[in-house]
Backbone as a printed PyTorch tensor [residue, N CA C, xyz], in Angstrom:
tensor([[[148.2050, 230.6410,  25.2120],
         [146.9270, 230.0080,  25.4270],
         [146.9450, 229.3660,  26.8080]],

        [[146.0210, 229.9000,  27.4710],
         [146.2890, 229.2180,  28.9370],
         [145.7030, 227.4380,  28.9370]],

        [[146.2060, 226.9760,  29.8130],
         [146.0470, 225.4540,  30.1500],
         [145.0330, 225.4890,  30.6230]],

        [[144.3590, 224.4200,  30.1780],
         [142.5620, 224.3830,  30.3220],
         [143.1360, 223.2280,  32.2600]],

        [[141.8460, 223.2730,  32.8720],
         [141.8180, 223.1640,  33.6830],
         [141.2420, 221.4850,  34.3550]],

        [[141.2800, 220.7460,  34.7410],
         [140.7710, 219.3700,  34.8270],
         [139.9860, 219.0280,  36.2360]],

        [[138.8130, 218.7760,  35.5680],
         [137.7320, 219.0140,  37.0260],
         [138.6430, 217.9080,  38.2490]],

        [[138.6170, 218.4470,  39.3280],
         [139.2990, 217.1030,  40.2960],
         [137.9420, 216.4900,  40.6160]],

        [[138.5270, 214.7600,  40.7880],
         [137.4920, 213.6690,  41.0520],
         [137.1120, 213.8680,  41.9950]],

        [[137.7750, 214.0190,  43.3770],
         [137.0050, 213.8780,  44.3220],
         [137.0180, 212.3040,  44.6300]],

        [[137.6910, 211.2480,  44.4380],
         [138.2100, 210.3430,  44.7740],
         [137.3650, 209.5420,  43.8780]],

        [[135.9950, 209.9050,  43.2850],
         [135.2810, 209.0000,  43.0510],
         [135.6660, 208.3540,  41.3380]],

        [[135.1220, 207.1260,  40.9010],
         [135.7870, 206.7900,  39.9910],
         [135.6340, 206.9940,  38.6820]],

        [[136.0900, 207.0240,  37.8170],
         [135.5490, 207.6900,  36.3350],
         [134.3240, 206.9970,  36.1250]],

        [[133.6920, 207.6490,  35.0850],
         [132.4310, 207.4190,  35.1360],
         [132.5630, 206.3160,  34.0420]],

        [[133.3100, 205.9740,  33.2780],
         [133.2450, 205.0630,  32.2530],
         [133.7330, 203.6450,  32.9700]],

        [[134.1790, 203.9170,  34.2340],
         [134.4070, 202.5160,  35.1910],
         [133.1320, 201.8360,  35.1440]],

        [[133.3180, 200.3570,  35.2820],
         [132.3910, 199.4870,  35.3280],
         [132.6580, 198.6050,  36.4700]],

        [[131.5200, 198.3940,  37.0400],
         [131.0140, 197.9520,  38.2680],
         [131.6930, 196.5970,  38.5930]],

        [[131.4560, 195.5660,  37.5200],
         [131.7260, 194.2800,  37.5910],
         [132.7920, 193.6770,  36.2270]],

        [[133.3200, 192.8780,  36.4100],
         [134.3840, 192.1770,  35.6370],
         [133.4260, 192.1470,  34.6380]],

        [[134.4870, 191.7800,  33.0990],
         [133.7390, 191.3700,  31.9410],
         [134.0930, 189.4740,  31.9370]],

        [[133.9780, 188.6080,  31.3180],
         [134.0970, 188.1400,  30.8710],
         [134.2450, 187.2730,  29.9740]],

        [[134.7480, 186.3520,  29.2270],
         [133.8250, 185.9770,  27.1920],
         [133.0100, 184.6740,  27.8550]],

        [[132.5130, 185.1660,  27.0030],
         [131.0990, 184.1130,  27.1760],
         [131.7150, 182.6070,  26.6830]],

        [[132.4840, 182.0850,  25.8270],
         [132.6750, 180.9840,  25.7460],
         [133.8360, 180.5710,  26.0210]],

        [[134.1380, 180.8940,  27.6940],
         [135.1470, 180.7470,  28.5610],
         [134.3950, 180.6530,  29.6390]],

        [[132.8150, 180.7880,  29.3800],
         [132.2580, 180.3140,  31.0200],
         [132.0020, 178.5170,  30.8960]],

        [[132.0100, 177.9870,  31.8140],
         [131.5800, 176.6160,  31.9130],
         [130.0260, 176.5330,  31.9630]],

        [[129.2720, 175.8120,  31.2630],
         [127.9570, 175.7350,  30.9560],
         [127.7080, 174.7150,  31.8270]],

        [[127.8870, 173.5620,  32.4400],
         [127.5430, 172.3130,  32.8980],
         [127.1970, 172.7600,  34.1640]],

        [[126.1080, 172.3370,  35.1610],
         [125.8620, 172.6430,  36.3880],
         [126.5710, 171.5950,  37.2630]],

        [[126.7670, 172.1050,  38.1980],
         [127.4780, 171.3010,  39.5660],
         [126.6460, 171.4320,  40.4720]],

        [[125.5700, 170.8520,  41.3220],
         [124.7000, 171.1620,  41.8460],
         [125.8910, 170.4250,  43.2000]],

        [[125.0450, 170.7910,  44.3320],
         [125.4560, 170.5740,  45.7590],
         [125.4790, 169.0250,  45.6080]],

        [[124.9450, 167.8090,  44.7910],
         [124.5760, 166.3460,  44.6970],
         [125.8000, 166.1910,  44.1060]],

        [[126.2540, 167.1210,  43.1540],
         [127.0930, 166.4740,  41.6860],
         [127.8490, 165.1880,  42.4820]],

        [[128.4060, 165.1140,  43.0010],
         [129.5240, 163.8840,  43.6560],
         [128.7260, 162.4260,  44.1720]],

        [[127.6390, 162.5950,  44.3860],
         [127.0420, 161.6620,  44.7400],
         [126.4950, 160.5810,  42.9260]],

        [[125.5770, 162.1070,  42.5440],
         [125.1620, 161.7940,  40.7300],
         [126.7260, 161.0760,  39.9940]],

        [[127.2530, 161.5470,  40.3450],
         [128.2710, 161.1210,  39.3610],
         [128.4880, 159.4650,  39.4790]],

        [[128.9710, 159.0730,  41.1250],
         [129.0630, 158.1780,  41.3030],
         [127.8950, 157.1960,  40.8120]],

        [[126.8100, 157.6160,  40.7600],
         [125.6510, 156.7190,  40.4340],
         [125.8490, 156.4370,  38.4450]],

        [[126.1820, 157.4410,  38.1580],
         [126.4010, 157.1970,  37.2190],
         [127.6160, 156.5290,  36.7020]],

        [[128.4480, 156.4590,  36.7990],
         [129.8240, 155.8610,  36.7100],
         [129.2330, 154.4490,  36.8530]],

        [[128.5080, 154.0960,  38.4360],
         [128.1070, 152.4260,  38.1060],
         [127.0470, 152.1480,  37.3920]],

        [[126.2670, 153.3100,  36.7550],
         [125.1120, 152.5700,  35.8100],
         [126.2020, 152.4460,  34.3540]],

        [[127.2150, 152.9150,  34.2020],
         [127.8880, 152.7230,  32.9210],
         [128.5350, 151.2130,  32.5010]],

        [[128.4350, 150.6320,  33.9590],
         [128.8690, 149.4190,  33.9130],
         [128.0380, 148.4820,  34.2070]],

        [[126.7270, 148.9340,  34.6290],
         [125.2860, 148.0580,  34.8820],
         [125.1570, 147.1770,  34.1540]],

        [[124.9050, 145.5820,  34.4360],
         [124.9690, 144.9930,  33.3810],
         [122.8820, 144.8610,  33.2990]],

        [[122.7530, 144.6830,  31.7770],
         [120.9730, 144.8520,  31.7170],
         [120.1260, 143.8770,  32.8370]],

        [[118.9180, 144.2760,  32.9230],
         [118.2520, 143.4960,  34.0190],
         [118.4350, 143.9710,  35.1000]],

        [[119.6700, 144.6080,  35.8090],
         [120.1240, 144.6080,  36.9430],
         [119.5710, 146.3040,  37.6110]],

        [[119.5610, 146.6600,  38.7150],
         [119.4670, 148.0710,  39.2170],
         [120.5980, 148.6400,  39.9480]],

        [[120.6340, 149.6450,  40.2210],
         [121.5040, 149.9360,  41.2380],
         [120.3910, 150.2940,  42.9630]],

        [[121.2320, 149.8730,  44.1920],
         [120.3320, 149.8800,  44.9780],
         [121.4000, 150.9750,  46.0580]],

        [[120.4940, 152.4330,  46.4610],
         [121.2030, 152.9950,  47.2940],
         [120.6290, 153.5200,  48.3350]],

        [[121.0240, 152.7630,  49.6100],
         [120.3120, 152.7690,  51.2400],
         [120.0790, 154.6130,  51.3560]],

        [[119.1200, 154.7580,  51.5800],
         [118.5200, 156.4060,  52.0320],
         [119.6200, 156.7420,  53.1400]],

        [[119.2980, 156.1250,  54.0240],
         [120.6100, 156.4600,  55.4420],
         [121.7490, 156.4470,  54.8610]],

        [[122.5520, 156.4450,  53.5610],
         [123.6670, 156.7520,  53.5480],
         [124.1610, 157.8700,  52.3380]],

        [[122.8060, 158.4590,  52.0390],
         [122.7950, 159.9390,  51.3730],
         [122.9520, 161.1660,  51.8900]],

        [[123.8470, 161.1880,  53.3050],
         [123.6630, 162.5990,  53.8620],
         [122.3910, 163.8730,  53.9310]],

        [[121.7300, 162.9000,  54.1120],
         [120.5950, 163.8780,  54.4090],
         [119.6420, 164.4460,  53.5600]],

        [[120.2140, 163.7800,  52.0330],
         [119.1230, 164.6880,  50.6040],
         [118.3740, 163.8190,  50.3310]],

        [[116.7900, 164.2470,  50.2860],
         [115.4120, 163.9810,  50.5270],
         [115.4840, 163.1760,  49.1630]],

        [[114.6680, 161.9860,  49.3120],
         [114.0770, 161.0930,  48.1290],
         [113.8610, 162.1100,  47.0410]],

        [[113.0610, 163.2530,  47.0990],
         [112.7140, 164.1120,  45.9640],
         [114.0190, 164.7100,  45.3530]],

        [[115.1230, 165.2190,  46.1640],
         [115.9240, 166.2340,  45.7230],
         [116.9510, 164.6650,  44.7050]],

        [[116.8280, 163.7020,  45.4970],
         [118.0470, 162.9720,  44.6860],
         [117.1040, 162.4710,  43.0150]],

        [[115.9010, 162.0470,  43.2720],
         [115.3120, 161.9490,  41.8790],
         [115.5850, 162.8520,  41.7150]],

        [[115.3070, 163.8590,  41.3660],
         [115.4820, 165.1590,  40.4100],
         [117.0660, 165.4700,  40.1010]],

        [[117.5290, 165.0450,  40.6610],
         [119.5860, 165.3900,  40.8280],
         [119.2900, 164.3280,  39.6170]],

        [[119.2070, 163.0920,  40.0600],
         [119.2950, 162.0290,  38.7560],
         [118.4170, 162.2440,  37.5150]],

        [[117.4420, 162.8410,  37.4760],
         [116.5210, 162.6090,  36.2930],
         [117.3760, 164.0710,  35.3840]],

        [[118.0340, 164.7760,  36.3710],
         [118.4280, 166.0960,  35.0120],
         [119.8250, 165.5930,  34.8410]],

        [[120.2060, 164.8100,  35.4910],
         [121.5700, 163.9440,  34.8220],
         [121.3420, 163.0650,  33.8530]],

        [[120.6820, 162.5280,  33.6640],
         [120.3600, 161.3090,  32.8020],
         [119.8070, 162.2330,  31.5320]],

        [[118.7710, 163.0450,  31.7240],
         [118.3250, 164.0860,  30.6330],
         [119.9620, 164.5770,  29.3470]],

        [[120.6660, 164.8600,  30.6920],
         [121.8000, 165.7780,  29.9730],
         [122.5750, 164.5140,  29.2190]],

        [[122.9590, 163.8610,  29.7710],
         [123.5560, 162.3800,  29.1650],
         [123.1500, 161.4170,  27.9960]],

        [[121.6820, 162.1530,  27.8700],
         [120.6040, 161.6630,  27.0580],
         [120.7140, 159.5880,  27.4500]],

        [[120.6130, 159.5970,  28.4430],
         [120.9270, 158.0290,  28.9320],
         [119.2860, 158.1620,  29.9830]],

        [[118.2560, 157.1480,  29.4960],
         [117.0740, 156.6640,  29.7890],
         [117.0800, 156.0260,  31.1840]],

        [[117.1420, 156.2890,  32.2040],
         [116.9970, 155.9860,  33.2620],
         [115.4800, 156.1190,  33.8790]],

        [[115.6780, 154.5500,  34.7410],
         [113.6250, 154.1900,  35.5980],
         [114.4670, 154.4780,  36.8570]],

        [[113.4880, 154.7320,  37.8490],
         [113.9060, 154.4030,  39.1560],
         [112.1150, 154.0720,  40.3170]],

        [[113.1950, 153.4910,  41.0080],
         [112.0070, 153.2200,  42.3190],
         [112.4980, 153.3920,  43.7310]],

        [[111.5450, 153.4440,  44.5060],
         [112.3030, 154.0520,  45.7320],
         [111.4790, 152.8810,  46.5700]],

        [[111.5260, 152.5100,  48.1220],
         [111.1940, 152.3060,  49.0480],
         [111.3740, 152.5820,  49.9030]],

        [[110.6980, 152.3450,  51.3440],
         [111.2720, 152.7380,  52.5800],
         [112.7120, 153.2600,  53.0290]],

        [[113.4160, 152.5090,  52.6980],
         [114.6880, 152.3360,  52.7090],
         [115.7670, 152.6810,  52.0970]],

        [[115.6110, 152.0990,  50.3120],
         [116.6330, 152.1360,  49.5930],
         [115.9980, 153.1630,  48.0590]],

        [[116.8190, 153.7610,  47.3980],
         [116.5200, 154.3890,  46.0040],
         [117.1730, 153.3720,  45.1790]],

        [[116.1000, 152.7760,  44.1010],
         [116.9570, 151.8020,  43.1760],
         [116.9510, 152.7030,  41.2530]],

        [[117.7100, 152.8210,  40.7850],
         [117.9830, 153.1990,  39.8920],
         [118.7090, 152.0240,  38.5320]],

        [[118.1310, 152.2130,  37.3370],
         [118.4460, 151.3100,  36.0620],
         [118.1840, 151.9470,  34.8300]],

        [[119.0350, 151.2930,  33.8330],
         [118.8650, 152.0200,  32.9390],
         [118.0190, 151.5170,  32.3040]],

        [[117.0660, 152.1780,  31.3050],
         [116.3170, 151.9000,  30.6860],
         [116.0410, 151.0530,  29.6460]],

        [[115.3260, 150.4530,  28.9780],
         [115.2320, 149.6920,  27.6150],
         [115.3310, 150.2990,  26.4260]],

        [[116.5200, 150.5370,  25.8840],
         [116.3480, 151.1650,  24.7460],
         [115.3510, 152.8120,  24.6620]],

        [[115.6480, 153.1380,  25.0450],
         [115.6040, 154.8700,  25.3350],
         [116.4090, 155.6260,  24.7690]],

        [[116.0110, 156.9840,  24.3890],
         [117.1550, 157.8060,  24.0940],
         [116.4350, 159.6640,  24.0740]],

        [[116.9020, 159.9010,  24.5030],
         [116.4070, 161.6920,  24.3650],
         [116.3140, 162.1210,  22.7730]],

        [[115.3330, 162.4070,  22.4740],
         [115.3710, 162.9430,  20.7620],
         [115.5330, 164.3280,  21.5730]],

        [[116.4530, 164.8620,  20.4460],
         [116.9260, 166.2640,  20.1670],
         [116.4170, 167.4310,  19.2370]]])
């Protein structure tokens, strides 16, 4: 019986190759790290120790450059995820941030 014959590739790769890595899904990290995370964090770390009444106050000129809008929003989807009720106010100058009165994210 003669030996059957095996098409040559031609360098190219089997066709059952796949393009991109697999990986398991609950080995990816879910939590976002946005370009802020290091700044958010820190804000948060001192609202954990905020005592009530009080705010946190942080000078604009010493945020590297991220716009009043981008840092609310950095903070408001941190506080969301934390389910921790945070107000804030801004002025000329400074972003003041506090935690809220009895707040809580219903789920």
């Amino acid at each position: 019986m003669p030996a059957k014959h095996l098409a040559k590739d031609h360098g190219k790769p089997p066709k059952s190759a796949l393009k991109y890595d697999r990986v398991i899904v609950a080995d990816l990290r879910r939590g976002r790290r946005g370009k802020h995370h290091d700044l958010v964090e820190g804000i948060f770390q001192d609202l954990e120790t905020l005592p009530e009444g009080s705010a946190i106050k942080i000078p604009l000129d010493q945020i590297d450059g991220i716009t009043l809008a981008n840092l609310r929003s950095a903070v408001h989807r941190a506080s969301l995820s934390r389910s921790l009720g945070t107000e804030t106010l801004s002025d000329e100058d400074s972003f003041y941030i506090w935690k809220a009165p009895s707040w809580k994210v219903s789920k």
